[in-house]
C-alpha positions in Angstrom: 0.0 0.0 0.0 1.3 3.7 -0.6 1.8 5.3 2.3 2.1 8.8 1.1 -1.3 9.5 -1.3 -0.5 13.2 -1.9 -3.9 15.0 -0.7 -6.2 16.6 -3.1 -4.6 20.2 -2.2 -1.3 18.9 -3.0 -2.3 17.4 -6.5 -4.1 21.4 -7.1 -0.8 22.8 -6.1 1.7 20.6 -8.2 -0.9 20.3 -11.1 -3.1 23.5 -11.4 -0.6 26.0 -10.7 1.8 25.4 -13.2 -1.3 24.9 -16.0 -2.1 28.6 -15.4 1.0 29.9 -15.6 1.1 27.7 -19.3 -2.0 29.7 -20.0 -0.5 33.3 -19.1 2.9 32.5 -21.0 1.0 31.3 -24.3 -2.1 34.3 -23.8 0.5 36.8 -23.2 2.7 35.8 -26.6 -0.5 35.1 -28.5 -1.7 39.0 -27.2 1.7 40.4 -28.4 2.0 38.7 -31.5 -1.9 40.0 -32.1 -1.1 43.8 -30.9 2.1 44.1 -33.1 1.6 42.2 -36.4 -0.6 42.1 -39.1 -1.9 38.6 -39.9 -2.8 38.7 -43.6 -4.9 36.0 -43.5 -7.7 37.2 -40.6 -9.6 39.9 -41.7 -9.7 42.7 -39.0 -12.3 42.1 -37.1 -11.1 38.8 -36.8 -7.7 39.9 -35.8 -9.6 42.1 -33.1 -12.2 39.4 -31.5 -9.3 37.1 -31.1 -7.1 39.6 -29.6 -10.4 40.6 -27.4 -10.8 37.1 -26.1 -7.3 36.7 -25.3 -7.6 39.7 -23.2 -10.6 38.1 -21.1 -8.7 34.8 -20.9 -5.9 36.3 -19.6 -8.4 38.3 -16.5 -9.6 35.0 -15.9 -6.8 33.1 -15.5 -5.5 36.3 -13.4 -8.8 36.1 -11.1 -8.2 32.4 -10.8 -4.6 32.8 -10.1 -5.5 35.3 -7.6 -8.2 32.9 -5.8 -5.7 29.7 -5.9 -3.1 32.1 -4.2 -5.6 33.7 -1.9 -6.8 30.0 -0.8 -3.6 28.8 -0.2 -4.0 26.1 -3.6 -7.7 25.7 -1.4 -9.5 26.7 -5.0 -9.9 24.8 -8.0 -11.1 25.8 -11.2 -13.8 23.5 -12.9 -12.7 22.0 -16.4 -15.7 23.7 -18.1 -13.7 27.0 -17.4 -10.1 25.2 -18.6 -11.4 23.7 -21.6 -12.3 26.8 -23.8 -8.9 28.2 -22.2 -7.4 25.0 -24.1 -9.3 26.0 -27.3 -8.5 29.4 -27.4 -4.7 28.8 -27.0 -4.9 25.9 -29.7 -6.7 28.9 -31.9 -3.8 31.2 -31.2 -1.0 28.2 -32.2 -2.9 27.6 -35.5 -2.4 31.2 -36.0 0.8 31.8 -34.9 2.2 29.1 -37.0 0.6 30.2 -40.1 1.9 33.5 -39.7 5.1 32.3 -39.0 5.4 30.1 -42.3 3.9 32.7 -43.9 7.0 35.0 -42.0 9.5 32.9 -43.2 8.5 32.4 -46.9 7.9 36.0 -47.7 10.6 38.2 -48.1 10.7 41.0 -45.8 12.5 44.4 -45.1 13.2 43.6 -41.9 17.0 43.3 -40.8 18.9 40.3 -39.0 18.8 42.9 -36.1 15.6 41.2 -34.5 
């Protein structure tokens, strides 16, 4: 038998905080790569609502960071709120890779110095 079952609180702790922190590192890029570039292939607007729901995204998983934190790891979040999270930053990949390829095979003014 295991003697040592880590508690519920622990599992939170070593799983949940380091999957927010995931989200914050991959909203934040996605939310500078959206404020500084234009992606050719989303029109506007869609440039705009996906920057706007990063921007929520990234309050939420603030607020939940905050309540984790606050609770001493106490707080969990339910998976209805972590899945469209997932979605979103699967969204942003797609995107980011596309514009990356697209990056790489068109030639740019833009120096070495980058």
């Amino acid at each position: 038998m295991p003697q040592s079952q880590p508690s519920e609180q622990e599992l939170l702790k070593t799983l949940l905080q380091p999957l927010l922190e995931d989200f914050q590192y991959w909203f934040s890029r996605s939310r500078s790569l959206l404020e500084t570039e234009d992606i050719t292939f989303l029109s506007e607007e869609q440039q705009s609502d996906l920057l706007s729901r990063v921007k929520t995204a990234q309050q939420e998983v603030s607020t939940a960071q905050m309540m984790f934190q606050a609770t001493n790891g106490q707080v969990g979040v339910e998976t209805s709120t972590l899945v469209p999270w997932h979605r979103l930053v699967s969204e942003c990949w797609q995107v980011g890779m596309r514009w990356r390829t697209m990056a790489s095979t068109t030639p740019s003014s833009e120096g070495s110095d980058n």
